[in-house]
Every structure is written in structure tokens, then in C-alpha cells.
C-alpha positions in Angstrom: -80.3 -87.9 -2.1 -79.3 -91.3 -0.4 -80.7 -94.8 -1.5 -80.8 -97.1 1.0 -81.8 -101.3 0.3 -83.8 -102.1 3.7 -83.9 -105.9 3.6 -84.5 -108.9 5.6 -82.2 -112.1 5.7 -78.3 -112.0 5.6 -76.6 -112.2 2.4 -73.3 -110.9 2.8 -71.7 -114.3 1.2 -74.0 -114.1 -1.7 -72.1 -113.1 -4.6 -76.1 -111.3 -5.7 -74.9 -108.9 -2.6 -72.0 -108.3 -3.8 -73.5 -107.4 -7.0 -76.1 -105.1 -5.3 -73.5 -103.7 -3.3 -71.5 -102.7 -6.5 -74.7 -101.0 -8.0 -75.4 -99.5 -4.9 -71.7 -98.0 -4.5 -72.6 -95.9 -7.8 -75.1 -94.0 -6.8 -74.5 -90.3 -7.4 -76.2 -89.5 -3.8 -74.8 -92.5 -1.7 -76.9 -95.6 -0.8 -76.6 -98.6 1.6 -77.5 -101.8 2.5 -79.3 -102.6 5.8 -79.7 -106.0 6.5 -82.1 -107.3 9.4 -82.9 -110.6 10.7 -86.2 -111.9 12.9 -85.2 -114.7 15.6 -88.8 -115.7 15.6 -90.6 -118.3 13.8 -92.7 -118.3 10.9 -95.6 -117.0 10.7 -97.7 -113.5 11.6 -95.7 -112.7 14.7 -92.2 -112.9 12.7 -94.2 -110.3 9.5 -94.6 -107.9 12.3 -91.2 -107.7 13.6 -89.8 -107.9 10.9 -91.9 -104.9 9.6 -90.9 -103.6 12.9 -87.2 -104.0 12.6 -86.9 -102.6 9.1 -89.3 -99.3 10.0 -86.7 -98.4 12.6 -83.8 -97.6 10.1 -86.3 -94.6 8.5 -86.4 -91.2 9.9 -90.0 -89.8 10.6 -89.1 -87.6 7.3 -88.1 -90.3 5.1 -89.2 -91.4 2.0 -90.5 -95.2 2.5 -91.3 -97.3 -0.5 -92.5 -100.9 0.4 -91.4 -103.7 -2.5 -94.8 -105.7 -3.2 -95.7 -108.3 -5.3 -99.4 -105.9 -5.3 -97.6 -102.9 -5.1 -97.5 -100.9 -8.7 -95.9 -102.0 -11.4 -92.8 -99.6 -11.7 -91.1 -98.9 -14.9 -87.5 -97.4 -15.0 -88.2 -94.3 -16.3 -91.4 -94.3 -13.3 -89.0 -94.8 -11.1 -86.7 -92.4 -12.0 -89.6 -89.5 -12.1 -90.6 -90.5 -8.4 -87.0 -90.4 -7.2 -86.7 -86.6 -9.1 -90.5 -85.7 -7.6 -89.1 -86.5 -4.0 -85.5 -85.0 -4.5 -86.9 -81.6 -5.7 -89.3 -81.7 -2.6 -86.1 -82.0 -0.4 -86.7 -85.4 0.6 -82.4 -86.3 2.2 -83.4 -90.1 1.7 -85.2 -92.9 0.3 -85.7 -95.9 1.9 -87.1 -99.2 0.3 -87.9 -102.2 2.0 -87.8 -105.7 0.9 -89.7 -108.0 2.7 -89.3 -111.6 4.0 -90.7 -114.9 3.1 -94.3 -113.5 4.3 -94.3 -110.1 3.1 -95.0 -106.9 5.0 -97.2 -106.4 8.0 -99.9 -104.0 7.2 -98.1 -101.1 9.6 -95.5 -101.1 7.2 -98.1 -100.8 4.0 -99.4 -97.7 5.9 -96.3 -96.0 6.5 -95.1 -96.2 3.4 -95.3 -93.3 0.9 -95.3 -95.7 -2.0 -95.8 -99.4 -2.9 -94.3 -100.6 -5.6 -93.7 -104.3 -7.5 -91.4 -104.6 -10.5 -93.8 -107.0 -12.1 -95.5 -110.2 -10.8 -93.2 -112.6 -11.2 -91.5 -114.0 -7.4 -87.7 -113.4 -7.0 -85.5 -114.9 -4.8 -84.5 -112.3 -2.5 -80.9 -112.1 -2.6 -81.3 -111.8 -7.2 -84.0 -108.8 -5.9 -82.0 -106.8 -4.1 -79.4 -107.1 -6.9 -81.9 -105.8 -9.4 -83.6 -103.3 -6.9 -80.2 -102.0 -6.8 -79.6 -101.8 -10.8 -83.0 -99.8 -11.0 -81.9 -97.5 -8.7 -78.8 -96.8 -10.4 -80.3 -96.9 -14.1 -83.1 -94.5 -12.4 -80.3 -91.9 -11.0 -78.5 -92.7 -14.5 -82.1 -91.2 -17.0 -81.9 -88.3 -14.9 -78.2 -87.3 -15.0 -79.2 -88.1 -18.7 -76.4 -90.9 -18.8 -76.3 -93.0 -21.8 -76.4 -96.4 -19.4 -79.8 -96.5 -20.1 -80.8 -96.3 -23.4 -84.5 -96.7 -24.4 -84.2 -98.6 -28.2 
């Protein structure tokens, strides 16, 4: 099953995305990084197409999990039972979208099968995507039963 980071802002200088992208190169299934980018200013009209611009890089039969500060709080080993609930279903993808500065727009919150938070603390975005990609590999890791993650 494919992993793929939908995020908004470009961070290809960032050495946290070239950390991400090394996390993300690992993964058992394949994964990516999609980067988008708003031209409009701050505010609602710049959530929404934002929202907009990351919803068109998921297929209709997609799995779509929205990163949220109010999402669930999403252990590893959580994590890793979603990803194995939506593999065994058939699922060919996974999709999770970071946000920008604002958040999602509520279309996105609806269309996605899952909202999540790893805790409530705010990340810069760039460090997020480098951890969002660790969890995904540690996730895909407890299932093959790897010993990168090891529960004390």
C-alpha cells in the first residue's frame, strides 16, 4: 500500500525534507511527497484552496486522513492497526494531508476517512512532515514485526 505526505508550503531546501524524504523512501509499499502551494492571501479563501489543491492528488477510492491539532490522538501502534485495517480492505493508497498556517477547510474534514493529531503540541511544519513520515515507517515497521520499533 502507498503512503503519500500531502502537504502545503515548499520545503525542498529544508534539510527536515530531506529527512522526511529518507523515511519516506523506506517504506515497504512506496510513498511520496506532494507539495502544494496557494498564491492567495491569508485568510478563509487561501484554507479553501488549499483544501482544494491538496484533495485533488486523492483518488475517489483513497484513503484520506486529515492531520489536526483536534483530530485523535494517534499512537504508533494505532496507527499502525489503521494502516493494516485499510490494507486488508484493499485500500492501494493512503493519503494524509498536512495543512497550512490556517488549517483545513471543513470540505476537507468531510472527506476525510480519519482525523488524526499526534498530540497537542504545534509543530513547525517542515519538523511535521519529518515526523509524520517516521510514524509512517515505524507504523509499516510493528507490522512486518521489525525490531525498529521496540515498545520497552
Amino acid at each position: 500500500m502507498k503512503l503519500v505526505i500531502l502537504a502545503v508550503g515548499k520545503g525542498r531546501t529544508a534539510s527536515e525534507h530531506e529527512l522526511a524524504l529518507g523515511f519516506v523512501k523506506r517504506l515497504p509499499g512506496g510513498g511520496d511527497i506532494i507539495e502544494i502551494e496557494s498564491k492567495l492571501p491569508a485568510g478563509p479563501k487561501r484554507r479553501q484552496d488549499e483544501s482544494q489543491l491538496l484533495m485533488r492528488h486523492v483518488p475517489d477510492n483513497a484513503i484520506l486522513v486529515a492531520l489536526d491539532p483536534k483530530g485523535r490522538d494517534t499512537s504508533s501502534e494505532s496507527l499502525a492497526d489503521k494502516l493494516a485495517v485499510w490494507r486488508d480492505a484493499g485500500h492501494a493508497s493512503v493519503f494524509f494531508a498536512i495543512g497550512g498556517a490556517d488549517g483545513h477547510d471543513a470540505v476537507l474534514r468531510q472527506r476525510a476517512n480519519e482525523v488524526m493529531s499526534f498530540g497537542s503540541a504545534t509543530w513547525p511544519h517542515m519538523l511535521f512532515r519529518a515526523m509524520l513520515a517516521e510514524q509512517l515507517y515505524r507504523a509499516t515497521s510493528i507490522l512486518a514485526g521489525h525490531p525498529y520499533h521496540r515498545a520497552g
